[in-house]
Structures are given as C-alpha cells and as structure tokens.
LOKE-663726 format. One record per residue (C-alpha): z negated, x negated, y negated. Coordinates in steps of 0.05 Angstrom, whole numbers, plus 5000, padded with zeros to 4 digits. Each point is the difference from the previous one (the first is absolute). Layout:
// residues N
ZXY/...
END
This chain:
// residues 467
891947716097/505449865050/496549395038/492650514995/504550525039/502349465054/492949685013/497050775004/505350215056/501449405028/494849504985/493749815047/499250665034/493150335040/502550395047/493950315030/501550554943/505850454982/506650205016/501849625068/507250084982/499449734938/495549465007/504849775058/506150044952/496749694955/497649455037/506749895035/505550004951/497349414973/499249625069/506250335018/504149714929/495749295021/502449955073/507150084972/499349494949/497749545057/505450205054/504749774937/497849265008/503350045066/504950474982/502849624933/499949315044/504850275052/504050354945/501349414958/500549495063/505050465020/504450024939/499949324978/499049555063/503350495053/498150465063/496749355039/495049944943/497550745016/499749905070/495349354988/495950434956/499450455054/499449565059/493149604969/496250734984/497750115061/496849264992/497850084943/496850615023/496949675057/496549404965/496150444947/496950525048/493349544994/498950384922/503750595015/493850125052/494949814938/503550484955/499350605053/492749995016/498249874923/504950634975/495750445051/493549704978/500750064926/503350735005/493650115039/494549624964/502950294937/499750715018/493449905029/497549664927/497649415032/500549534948/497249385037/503850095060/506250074962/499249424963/498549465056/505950355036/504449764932/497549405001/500049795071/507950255004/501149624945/497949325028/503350185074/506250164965/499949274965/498249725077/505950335034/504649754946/499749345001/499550035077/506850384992/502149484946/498849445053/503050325073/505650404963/505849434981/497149665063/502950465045/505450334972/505849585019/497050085079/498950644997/506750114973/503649615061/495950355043/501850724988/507949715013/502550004917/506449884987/502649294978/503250214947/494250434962/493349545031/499949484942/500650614942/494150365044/495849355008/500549934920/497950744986/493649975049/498549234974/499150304926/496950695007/494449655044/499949404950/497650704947/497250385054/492449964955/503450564948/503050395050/492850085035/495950144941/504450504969/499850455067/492149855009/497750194931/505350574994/497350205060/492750054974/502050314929/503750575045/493950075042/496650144932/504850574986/504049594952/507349945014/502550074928/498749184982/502449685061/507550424990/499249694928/499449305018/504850035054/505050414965/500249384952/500349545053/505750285031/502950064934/500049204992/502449995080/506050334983/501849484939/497949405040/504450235060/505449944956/498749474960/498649445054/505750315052/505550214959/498049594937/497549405028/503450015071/493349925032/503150365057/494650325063/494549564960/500650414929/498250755031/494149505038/496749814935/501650554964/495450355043/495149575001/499149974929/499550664987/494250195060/496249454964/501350354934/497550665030/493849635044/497749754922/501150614972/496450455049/494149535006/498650004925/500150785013/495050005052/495249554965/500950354940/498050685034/493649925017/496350684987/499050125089/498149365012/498949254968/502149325015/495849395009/500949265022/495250085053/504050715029/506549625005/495249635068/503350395056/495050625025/499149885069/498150665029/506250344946/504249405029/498250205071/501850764979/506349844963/502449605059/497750595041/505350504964/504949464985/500749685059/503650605045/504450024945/501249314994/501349975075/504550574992/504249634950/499749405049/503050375061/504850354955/502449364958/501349695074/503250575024/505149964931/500749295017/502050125070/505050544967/502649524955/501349565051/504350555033/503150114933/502649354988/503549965067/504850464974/501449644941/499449804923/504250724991/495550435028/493349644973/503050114927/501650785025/491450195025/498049524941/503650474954/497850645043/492949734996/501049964919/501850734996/494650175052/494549644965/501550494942/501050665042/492549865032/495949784932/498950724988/496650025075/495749394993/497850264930/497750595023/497249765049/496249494960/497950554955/497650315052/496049495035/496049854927/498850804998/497950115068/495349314989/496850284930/499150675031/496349755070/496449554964/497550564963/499550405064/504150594974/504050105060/501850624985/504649744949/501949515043/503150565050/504350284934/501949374983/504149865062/503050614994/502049944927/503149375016/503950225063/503450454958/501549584936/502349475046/505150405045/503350214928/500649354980/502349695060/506150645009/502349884931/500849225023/503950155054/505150504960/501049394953/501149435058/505750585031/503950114949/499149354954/498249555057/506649504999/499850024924/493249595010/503949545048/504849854940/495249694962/498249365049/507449895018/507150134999/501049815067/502850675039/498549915070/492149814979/501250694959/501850345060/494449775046/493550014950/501850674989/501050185073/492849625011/497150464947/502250645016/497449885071/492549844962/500450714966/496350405052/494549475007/498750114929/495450685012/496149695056/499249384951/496650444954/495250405044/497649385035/499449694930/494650544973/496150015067/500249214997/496750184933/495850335029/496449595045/500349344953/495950394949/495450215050/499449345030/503250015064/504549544992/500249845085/503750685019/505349794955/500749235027/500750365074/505250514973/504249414964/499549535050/502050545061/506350164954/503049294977/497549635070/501450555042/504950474972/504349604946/501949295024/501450085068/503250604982/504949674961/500649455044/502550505059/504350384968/503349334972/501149905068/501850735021/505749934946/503149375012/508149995014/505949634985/499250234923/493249914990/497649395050/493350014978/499250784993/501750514940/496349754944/497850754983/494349945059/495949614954/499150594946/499050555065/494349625021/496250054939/501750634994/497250235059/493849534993/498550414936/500950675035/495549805061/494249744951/500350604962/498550345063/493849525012/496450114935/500350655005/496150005060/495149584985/499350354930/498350715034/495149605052/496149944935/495349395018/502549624935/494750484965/494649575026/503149324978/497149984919/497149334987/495850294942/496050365056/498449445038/498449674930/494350564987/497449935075/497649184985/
END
C-alpha cells in the first residue's frame, strides 16, 4: 500500500493536468532527495579524506573538481538537449519522436564516454600544473582525476538516462537507485580509506563504483518502462535531424558549462596561490553550498520538465501559473536555508575538520554567500523556464556575461585591491564576494529576458508539426 502511495504522488507524473503546486512538489522532492544523494558522493569523499588522511586530502579533492567538471561538459551538453526533447515529445504524445530521441542519446552518451575515457587521465596531470597546484596536494589530485575518468562510462549514463526518466515525469526510480548507490559510497569510502588505507584513491573508486551501480540500475529502468515509447536495434543508429536538434538545445548549454568550467579553473588557479589552507577552507564552503542550492536546481529542474510537458501541449496558460507557483515555493525554501546556514552554519564546518582557523574562514566565506542565495533561486526558476521552452541560447549569454565578465576578473581585482603585508596575495574572502555578486547580477538578467517573452516561440514540438 505504502510503495502504491509513493508511485501515485511521486512516481512518473503528467503535468499538463492538476494542481501545479502539487504536481511540482511532487515532482521535486524526489529530484530534490536525488540531487542530495549525489552532492553526498562529493560530500562523503571530502568528509572521510578529511578525517582519515588530513586537511591536504580535502583540498586535492577540491582542487581536481573544477577539472573534472571541465572534461565531461561533451555529455553534460547531450543530456540537456535530450531532457528538453523528451519532456516535450512526451507531453506532445509523440511516440516515435520520443523514441529515436532515447535511442539516439543513448548511443551519443556511449560516444562521449569513451572519448572522455581516452582525453581525461591524458590531461589531468597538465592541466593540473597549469592552473599553478600546490606540490604538496598535485600527486593526490592527479590520482583522483586518473580514476574517476578511468569510470567516467557510469557516471555518464546514470545522469543521461536519469535525465530522460525525469523528462518522463518519473523522479521516484532514479532517487531509488541512487539512494542505494550512495548508500554503498558511504561504506566503500570507509572501507578502502580508513580500512584499507587507500588514502585520496579509496573516495576515487568508491565513487566510481557506485555511478556505475546507479548507470545499471537506471538503464534496466528505462528499458523496462516502455509504455511512451519502444526500443529497437535499429533506433539506437543516431537520428540525424534529432541529433542536429539535440545539439541545437545542448550545445548553448554545453558552451555555457565550457566558459564557466574555464572561468572556475582560472579561479582555482587564483585559489591555490593562497595556499593548501585556504583551498581546504572554499572546498568545504563549496560542500555546504552544494547542499544549500539542491533545493534551487530541483526546482528548477521540476520546473523546466513542467513548463516542457505543458508547451508541448500548448497550454500556456498553465504555463504562466506555473512560474508563479514556483517563485513562491522556491523563495520559502531558499529563506528557511538561509535561517539554518546562520545559526548552524560553523556546526557544518565541524564536521570536515577540527582545524580552527579553516573553521573560522569557511564560515566567514559562507555567510558572505547568504544574500546570493535569493537571487540563486529566482534565476534558477526563470532558467527553468526557458530550458523547457527551448531557449536554451538566452541562458548561455546570461551565464557566460556573469562568470567571464562579472565573476573571475572580479575576483581577480579585488585580490589585488586587498593585498597588504598580511594578506600578500589579497584577503582570501574576495573569492566568495565574487560569486556572490555574479549570482545577484544574473538574477537580474533572466529576469529581463524572461519578461521580453520571446522564449514563448522557442518549442521544438512546433517546429516538429510544421515538417
């Protein structure tokens, strides 16, 4: 009775009808309860690093993210244009469209792996050097990056097919798998670090291990749920007009992830001038932050699959509402985070170390992110928005203006501004301000380009019925 109640409210959801609050609550607790899960893979390896190896362990983990990050933009683009196509194609009931979309992502996502397999332990060391990382954390860093792109195939399929199961209104059975997975992260973290003194290279293949887990599990889901569409041998050959429109939407995000993956390189690099101290300090801020901000990107997932459905099925009416249902359920969300990070905000800090002075400064470096956190949220719905939609262009300018334009050499000057007998290389607090006011300033952007209203004309399904 229990698990008939769960896949009713929060099972594969159409959300062309009912309750918009509702079906957006529905549809994001789940996504919300899975993005936590999988900001714990992260979280647990910096935690446990931390503990057992000491604070130059979390400060590699840190230091090779924005790498890491870097190097799998190629299916992070695939997995953007096929969430907007199947949100789409499914609210639209196109059955064939939907199902050469699956198959054609699935066979990209297989091609961008093993390019990512091959170019990923290639570079790392380089790339490392490059971005000025400290001797005495590189070789821990190098190891990390080596491994998760030696298992980079799991990591891919779990956020491609989780990606088309949520643009089918089901968030309930990736959570499942990945709740498991992270589960069996959490025991392998400790086993292979503090069990088998695997040191940087234990919290590396724990992770790995369990994204594969999660890829298998949500694949056998996927082919198992084949009541929208079906899967063939011959629709796993790549769709070349769908390829040509998936690259369409998912290559202004993809870009955007480029330009903002180079822009937190060139950050890191300012970072690690100050030293391994403050790289273990924003690594742990980052941890906490990843956390304050999954309610934001899951509602603003949520809302990207119900704005999708809903212009797909040209009811923009409801479209209109839903924007303004999840404004509001957003903004409560996101105030109730930021009464938690004031008064429990150094409690958090307790948990990666004992060290005082890194204490002291991650929860300096948070505080200052607090006021960020509301224009996070509004530019997270109307980024919503406009993915569903399909413009996914407005949102590449509005990213790229605010990380190229606004955030690194933001940080960079005031670095400079700041510099004194004390702090040589500038107050390490200048690189949390910058973000900050990156997120206020594209906040400010979307909103403008939301009112201008030309994302209304942006639905691929229309330009599906015009052929």
């Amino acid at each position: 009775m229990v698990l008939a109640d769960l896949k009713k409210y929060f099972g594969a959801q159409d959300m062309t009808n009912g309750v918009i609050w509702r079906k957006i609550a529905a549809f994001s607790i789940p996504l919300l309860l899975g993005n936590v899960m999988q900001q714990l893979y992260n979280t647990v390896d910096s935690i446990v690093v931390g503990r057992f190896v000491g604070d130059d362990a979390i400060a590699a983990v840190g230091a090779s993210f924005p790498i890491m990050f870097m190097l799998s933009i190629l299916f992070m683009g695939i997995a953007t244009g096929t969430s907007i196509m199947v949100s789409q194609f499914f609210g639209a009931k196109d059955r064939d469209s939907l199902s050469k979309t699956i198959g054609t992502t699935l066979t990209l996502m297989l091609a961008a792996s093993v390019v990512m397999t091959v170019v990923g332990p290639l570079v790392a060391r380089p790339l490392l050097r490059l971005i000025n990382t400290p001797e005495n954390v590189i070789d821990m860093c190098a190891q990390y990056l080596i491994i998760i792109f030696a298992g980079i195939l799991g990591i891919a399929f779990y956020n491609g097919v989780s990606g088309i199961l949520r643009g089918m209104g089901d968030s309930l059975a990736p959570l499942a798998f990945l709740t498991f997975a992270c589960v069996l992260n959490i025991v392998l973290d400790v086993w292979f670090v503090a069990g088998l003194g695997w040191g940087v290279a234990g919290v590396a293949w724990a992770t790995v291990i369990s994204q594969w887990l999660s890829s298998i599990l949500c694949l056998r889901r996927l082919l198992r749920k084949n009541e929208a569409y079906e899967l063939r041998l011959a629709l796993l050959k790549p769709n070349k007009e769908l390829s040509f429109k998936m690259a369409k939407l998912g290559l202004p995000a993809a870009a955007t992830q480029i330009v903002f993956s180079l822009a937190n390189i060139l950050v890191q690099a300012l970072t690690n001038t100050f030293g391994s101290g403050v790289m273990a300090s924003l690594t742990i801020v980052m941890r906490v932050d990843s956390f304050a901000v999954m309610p934001m990107f899951s509602f603003g997932m949520a809302i990207s699959t119900f704005i999708g459905q809903n212009v797909g099925a040209n009811k923009m009416d409801r479209v209109a509402q839903g924007v303004k249902t999840g404004l509001v359920m957003i903004l409560s969300v996101t105030l109730t985070i930021l009464v938690l990070i004031f008064f429990f905000g150094r409690s958090l800090m307790h948990v990666f170390t004992d060290t005082g002075e890194l204490i002291e400064l991650s929860n300096i470096m948070l505080r200052i992110l607090m006021p960020g956190y509301i224009a996070m949220a509004i530019s997270q719905i109307l980024f919503g928005v406009l993915r569903g939609a399909g413009d996914t262009v407005s949102s590449m300018w509005i990213s790229m203006f605010t990380t190229v334009a606004v955030r690194t050499p933001l940080a960079y000057l005031l670095a400079w501004l700041t510099r004194s007998e004390a702090y040589p290389v500038g107050r390490p607090e200048v690189l949390v301000i910058s973000l900050m006011i990156a997120w206020v300033v594209g906040a400010a952007l979307a909103a403008i380009v939301y009112r201008a209203g030309k994302w209304r004309n942006k639905a691929i399904t229309r330009a599906q019925n015009a052929v």
